[in-house]
C-alpha positions as CSV (number, residue, x, y, z in Angstrom):
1,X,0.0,0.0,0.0
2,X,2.6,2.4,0.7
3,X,5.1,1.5,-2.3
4,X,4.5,4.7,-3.8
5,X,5.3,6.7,-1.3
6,X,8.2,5.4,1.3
7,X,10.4,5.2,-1.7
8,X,10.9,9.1,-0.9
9,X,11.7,8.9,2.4
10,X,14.7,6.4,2.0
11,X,17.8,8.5,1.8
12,X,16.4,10.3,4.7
13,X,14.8,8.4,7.1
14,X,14.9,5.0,8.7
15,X,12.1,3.1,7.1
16,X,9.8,0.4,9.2
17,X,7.0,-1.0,7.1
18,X,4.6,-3.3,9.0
19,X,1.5,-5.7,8.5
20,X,-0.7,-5.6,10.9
21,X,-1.5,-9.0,12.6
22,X,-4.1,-10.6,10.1
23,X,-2.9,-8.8,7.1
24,X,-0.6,-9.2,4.5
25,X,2.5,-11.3,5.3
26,X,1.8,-10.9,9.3
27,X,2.1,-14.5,11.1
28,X,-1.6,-15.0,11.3
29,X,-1.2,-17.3,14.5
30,X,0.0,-14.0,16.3
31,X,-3.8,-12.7,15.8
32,X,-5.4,-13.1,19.5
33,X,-9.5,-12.5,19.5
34,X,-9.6,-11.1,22.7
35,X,-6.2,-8.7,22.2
36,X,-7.4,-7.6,18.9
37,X,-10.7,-6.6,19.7
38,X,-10.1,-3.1,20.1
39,X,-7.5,-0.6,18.7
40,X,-5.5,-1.0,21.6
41,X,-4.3,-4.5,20.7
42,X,-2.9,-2.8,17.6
43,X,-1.2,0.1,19.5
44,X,0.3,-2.4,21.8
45,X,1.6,-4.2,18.4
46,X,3.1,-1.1,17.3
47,X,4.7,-0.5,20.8
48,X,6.3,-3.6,20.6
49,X,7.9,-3.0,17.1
50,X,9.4,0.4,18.6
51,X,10.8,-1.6,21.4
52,X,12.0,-4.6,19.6
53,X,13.8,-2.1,17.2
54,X,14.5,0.3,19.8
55,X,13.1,2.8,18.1
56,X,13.1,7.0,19.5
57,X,12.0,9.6,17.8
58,X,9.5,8.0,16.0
59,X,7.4,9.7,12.8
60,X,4.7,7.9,12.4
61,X,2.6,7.8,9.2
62,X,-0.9,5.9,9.2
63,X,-4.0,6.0,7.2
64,X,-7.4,5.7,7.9
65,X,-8.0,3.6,11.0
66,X,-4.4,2.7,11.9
67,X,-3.9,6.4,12.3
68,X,-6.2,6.6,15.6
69,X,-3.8,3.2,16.1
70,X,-0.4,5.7,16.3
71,X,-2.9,8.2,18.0
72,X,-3.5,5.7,20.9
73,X,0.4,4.2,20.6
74,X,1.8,7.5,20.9
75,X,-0.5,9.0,24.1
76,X,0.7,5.3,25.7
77,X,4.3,6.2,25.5
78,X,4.7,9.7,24.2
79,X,8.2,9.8,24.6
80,X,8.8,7.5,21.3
81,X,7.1,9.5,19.4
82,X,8.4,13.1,17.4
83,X,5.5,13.3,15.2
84,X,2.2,12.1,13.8
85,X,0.9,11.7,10.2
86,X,-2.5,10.9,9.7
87,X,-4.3,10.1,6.9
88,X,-7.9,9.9,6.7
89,X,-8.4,9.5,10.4
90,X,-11.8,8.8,11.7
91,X,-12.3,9.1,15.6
92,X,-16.0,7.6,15.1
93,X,-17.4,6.7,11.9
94,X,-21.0,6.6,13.4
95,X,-22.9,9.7,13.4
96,X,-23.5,10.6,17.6
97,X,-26.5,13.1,17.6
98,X,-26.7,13.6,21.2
99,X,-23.0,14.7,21.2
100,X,-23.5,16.7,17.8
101,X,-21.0,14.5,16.0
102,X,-21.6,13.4,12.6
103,X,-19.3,10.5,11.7
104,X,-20.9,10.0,8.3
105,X,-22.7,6.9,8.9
106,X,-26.0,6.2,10.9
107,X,-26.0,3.0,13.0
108,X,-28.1,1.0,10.7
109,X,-25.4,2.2,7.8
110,X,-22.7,0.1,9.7
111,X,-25.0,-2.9,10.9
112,X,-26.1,-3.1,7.0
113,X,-22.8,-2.9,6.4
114,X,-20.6,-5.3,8.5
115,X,-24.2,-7.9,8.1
116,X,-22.7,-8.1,4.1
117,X,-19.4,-8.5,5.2
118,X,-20.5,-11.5,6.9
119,X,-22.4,-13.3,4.6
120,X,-20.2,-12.4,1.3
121,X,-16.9,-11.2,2.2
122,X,-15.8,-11.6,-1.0
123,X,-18.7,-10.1,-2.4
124,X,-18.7,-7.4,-0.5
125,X,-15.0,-6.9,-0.9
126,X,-15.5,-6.2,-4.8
127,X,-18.3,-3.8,-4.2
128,X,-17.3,-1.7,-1.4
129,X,-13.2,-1.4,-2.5
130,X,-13.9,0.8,-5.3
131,X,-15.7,2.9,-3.6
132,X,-13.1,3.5,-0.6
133,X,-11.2,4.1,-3.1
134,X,-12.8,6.7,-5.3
135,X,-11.3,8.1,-8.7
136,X,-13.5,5.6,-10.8
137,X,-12.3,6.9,-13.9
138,X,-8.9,4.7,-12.5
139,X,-10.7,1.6,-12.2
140,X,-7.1,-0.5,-11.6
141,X,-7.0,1.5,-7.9
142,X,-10.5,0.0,-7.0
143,X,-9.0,-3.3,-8.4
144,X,-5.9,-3.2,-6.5
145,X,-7.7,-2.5,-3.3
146,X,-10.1,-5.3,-3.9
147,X,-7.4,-7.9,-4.3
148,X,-5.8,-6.4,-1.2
149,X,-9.0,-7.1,1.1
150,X,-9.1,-10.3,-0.9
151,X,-5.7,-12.0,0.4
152,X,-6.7,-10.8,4.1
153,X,-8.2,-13.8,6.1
154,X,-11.5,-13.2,5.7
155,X,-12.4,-14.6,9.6
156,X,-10.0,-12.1,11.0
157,X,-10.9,-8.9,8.6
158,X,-14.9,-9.7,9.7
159,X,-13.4,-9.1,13.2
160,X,-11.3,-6.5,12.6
161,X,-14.2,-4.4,10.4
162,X,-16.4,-4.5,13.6
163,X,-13.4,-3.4,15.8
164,X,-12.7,0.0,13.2
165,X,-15.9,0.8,12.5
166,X,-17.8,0.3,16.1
167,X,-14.9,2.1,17.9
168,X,-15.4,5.5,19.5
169,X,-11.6,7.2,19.9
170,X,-12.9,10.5,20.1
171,X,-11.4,11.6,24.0
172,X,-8.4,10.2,22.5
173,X,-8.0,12.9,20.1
174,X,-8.1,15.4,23.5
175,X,-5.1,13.6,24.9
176,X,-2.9,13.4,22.0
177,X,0.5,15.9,22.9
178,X,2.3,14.8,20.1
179,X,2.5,16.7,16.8
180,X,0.4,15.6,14.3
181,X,-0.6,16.3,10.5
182,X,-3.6,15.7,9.0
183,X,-4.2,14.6,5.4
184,X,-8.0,15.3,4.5
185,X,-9.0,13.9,0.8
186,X,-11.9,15.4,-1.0
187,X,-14.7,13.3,-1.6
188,X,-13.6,10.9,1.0
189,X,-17.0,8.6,1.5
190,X,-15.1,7.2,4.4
191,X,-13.6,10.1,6.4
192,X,-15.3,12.8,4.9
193,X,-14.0,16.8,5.7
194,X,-16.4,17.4,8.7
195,X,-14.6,14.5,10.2
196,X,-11.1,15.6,9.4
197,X,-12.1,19.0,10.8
198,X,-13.2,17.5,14.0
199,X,-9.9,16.0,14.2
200,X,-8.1,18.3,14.1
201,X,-10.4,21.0,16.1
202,X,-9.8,19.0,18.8
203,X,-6.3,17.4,18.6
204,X,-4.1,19.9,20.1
205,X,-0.9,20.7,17.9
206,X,-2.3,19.4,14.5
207,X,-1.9,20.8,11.3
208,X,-4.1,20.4,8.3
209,X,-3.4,20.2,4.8
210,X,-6.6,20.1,2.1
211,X,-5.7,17.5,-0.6
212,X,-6.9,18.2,-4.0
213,X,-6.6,14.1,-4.2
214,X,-10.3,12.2,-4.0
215,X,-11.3,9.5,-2.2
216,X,-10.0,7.2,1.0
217,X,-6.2,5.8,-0.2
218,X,-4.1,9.0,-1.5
219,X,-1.2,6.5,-0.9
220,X,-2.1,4.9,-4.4
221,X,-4.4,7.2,-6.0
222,X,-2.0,10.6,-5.3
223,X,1.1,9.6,-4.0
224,X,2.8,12.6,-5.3
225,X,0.9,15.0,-3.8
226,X,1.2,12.7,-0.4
227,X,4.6,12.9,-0.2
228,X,5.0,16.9,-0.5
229,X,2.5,17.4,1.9
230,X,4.4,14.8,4.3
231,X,7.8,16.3,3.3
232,X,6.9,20.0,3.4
233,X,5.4,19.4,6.8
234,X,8.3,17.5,7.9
């Protein structure tokens, strides 16, 4: 996901690309149900990839829901952490109107939602990718998201959908002290730019940066204008 982008970084930075557990080339035996049932099983797997590598000064780049992952890593041990980049982040995806929040989706949106991912996670993998992705005139983007969901144990991702899009990381965002950047795509179905402004209203220290890129994955469908944002910023 990110071969379009870390590429620039290289001569300057220490690179660490990870899978999380369940995806990708992660050892799927590492994937524990009750660990992994909220985002703080996946901070505590980022933690332990700073430790093992004894890594300081951390800049830490995630999109969509593993951002609020680095959020949560980073206001657990603050002192590895230099700065934030966030992509896409959502604190809640479901709209909260006694709090005034709007997430984007009503309850019954998610319930429909994650019921499809159940019962057709194929299915419902080759429907729902392009449209993360956005930029349909670029239908190989859609494509290449769809195989991506496709090679992910489809148990696990079931699980792991209900985890990202039932979570509520919203006082997080409050105790965040480290710098952070926020990426906010137009058009973004997902994390759309009332969310992104609610991030970073109330994430103290943020900067945000407007992309002219549409929809959820700039990473592949923008990467150039990813990496000046990330760089100028930097």
């Amino acid at each position: 996901m990110w071969r379009l982008v870390a590429p620039a970084f290289a001569d300057t930075y220490r690179l660490v690309l990870f899978d999380h557990v369940g995806n990708g080339k992660s050892d799927l035996s590492a994937y524990d149900d009750q660990r992994h049932s909220t985002l703080d099983g996946y901070a505590d797997d980022i933690l332990e990839i700073l430790h093992e590598n004894d890594l300081w000064d951390v800049v830490f780049v995630g999109h969509s829901v593993s951002a609020m992952m680095g959020v949560i890593a980073a206001i657990k041990e603050p002192e590895r952490f230099a700065k934030l980049v966030l992509i896409g982040p959502s604190p809640r995806y479901i709209n909260e109107p006694g709090d005034d929040y709007v997430g984007g989706f009503n309850h019954s949106d998610i319930d429909s939602l994650l019921e499809s991912l159940d019962s057709n996670y194929l299915g419902w993998s080759s429907q729902m990718a392009p449209v993360i992705m956005g930029n349909p005139e670029r239908p190989e983007l859609g494509d290449e998201l769809t195989n991506s969901f496709c090679r992910t144990d489809p148990e696990i991702a079931k699980k792991f959908a209900r985890v990202a899009f039932l979570s509520d990381n919203r006082d997080d965002l409050l105790k965040l002290r480290t710098p952070s950047l926020i990426l906010q795509c137009t058009d973004d179905v997902i994390a759309p730019t009332f969310v992104g402004d609610y991030v970073h209203k109330h994430t103290a220290g943020s900067t945000m940066v407007y992309m002219n890129a549409t929809g959820h994955c700039p990473n592949l469908s923008a990467p150039e204008e990813t990496i000046d944002a990330i760089k100028s910023w930097l």
